[in-house]
C-alpha positions as CSV (number, residue, x, y, z in Angstrom):
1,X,-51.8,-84.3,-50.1
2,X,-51.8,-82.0,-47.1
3,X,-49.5,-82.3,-43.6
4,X,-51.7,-83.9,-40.6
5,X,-51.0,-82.9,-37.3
6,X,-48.2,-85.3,-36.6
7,X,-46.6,-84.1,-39.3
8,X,-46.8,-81.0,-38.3
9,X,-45.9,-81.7,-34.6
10,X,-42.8,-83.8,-35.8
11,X,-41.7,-80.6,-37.9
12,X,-42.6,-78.2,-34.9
13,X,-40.5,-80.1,-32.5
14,X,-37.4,-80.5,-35.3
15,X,-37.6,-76.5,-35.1
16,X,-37.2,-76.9,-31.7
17,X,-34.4,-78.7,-31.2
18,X,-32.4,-77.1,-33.8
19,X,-32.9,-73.3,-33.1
20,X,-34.0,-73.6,-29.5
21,X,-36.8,-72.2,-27.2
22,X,-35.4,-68.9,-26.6
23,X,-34.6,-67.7,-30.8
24,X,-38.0,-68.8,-31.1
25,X,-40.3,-65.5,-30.2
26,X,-37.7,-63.8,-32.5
27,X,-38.3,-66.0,-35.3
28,X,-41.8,-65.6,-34.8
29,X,-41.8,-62.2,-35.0
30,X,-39.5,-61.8,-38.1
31,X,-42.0,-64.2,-40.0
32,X,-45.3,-62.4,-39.2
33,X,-43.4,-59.0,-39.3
34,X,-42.0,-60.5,-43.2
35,X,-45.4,-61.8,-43.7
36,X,-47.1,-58.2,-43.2
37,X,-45.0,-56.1,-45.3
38,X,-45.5,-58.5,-48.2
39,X,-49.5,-58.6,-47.8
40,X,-49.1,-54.3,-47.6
41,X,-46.9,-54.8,-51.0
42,X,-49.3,-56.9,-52.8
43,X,-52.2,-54.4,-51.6
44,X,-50.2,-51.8,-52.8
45,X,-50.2,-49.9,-49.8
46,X,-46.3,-49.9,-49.0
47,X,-44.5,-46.5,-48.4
48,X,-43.0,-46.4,-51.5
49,X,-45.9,-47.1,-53.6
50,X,-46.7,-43.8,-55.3
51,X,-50.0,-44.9,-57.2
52,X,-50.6,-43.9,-60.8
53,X,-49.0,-41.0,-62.4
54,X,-50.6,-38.4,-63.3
55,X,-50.6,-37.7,-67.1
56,X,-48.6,-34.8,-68.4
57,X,-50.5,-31.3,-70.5
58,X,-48.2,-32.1,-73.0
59,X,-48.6,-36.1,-73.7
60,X,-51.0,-35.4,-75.9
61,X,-49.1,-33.6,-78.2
62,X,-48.5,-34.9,-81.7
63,X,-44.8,-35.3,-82.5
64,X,-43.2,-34.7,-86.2
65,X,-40.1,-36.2,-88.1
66,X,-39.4,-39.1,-89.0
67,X,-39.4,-42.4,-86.5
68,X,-36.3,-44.3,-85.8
69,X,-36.7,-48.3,-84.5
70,X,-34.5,-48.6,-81.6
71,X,-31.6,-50.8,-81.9
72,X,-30.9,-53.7,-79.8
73,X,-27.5,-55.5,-79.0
């Protein structure tokens, strides 16, 4: 079931009234600004996103002893 356009006029004009004409540029802008940084973050284009690591010489290195599980509390 999806919101007509009354629905979505009533709802527009309770925003309205509650927060007011002037907050509502601002609130706009926070939304598509919130809006953009989470489409960038699912694209995996964000600053912070480093890729994949590069593998190491020595990974491939075979390790001897004797393996220990690990313990968990």
């Amino acid at each position: 079931m999806t919101p007509g356009i009354p629905e979505l006029l009533v709802v527009l004009l309770i925003v309205l009234v509650l927060l007011g004409p002037k907050r509502l540029p601002a609130l706009g802008r926070q939304l598509g600004g919130g809006l953009r940084e989470l489409r960038s973050g699912l694209r995996g284009r964000g600053d912070d996103a480093a890729g994949p690591a590069a593998p190491r010489a020595d990974e491939d290195e075979v390790l001897e002893g004797e393996v220990v599980p690990e313990r968990r509390r």
